[in-house]
N, C-alpha and C positions, 0 to 999 in steps of 0.2 A: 662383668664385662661392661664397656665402657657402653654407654647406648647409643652415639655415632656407630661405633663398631660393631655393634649389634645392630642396627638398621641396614649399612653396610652386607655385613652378613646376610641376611634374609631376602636383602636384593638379591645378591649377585647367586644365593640358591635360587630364590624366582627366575632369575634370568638363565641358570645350569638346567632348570627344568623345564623351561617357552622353550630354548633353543633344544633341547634334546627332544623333546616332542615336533615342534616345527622340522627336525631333521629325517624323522623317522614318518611323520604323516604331513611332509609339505607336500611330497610328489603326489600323492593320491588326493591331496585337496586341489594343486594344481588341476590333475589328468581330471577329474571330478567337474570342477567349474569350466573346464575346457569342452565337454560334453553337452553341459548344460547350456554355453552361451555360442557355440554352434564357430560355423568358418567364417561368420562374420564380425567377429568379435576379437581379431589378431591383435588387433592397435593394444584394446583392456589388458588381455590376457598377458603382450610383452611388460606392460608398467607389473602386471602381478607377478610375473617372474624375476621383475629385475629388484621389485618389494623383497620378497622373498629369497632371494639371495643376499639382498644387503642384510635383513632379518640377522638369516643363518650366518654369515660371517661375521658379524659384530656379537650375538650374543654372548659366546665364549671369552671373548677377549674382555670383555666389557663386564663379565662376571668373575671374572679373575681381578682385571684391576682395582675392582672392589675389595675382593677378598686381603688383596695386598694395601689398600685405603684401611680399613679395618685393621692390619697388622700394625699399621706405622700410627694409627689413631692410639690403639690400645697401648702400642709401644710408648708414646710421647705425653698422654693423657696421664695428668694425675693418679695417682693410685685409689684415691679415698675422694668421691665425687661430693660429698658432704664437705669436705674442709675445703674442696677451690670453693666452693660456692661461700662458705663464711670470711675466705680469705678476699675475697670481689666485695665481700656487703660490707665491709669493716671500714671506716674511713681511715683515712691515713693519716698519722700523727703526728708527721712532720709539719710545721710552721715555717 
């Protein structure tokens, strides 16, 4: 595998598994800091709900598009990462 596409890759897992966690324990880290920082703390608490929803809607999309980055790298990418590389260092012998 190409190593773009393998970086690619292991993001967009990082990102399948923030977002699946953040979806299953945002609320209770929500309801939790909301305890903690009492009724005078509405103003904080909105920016971390609206955090946290941007969070949870972009993760998925944005681990996916990766996964399809990775598909179109691997797809377009030389096959043999050794020969672009001698094919770049070679100078060229046209005059």
């Amino acid at each position: 595998m190409h190593s773009t596409a393998k970086k690619c890759v292991q993001w967009a897992v990082a990102l399948f598994i923030s977002g699946a966690l953040l979806l299953v324990f945002g609320t209770d880290l929500y309801v939790g800091l909301a305890r903690v920082a009492g009724a005078n703390a509405e103003a904080g608490l909105g920016v971390v709900n609206i955090l946290l929803t941007l969070i949870r809607s972009t993760t998925f999309p944005l681990g996916a598009a990766l996964i399809g980055a990775a598909i179109v790298v691997q797809t377009l990418a030389p096959r043999d990462e050794s020969l672009a590389h001698e094919r770049s260092d070679r100078p060229d012998d046209r005059d």
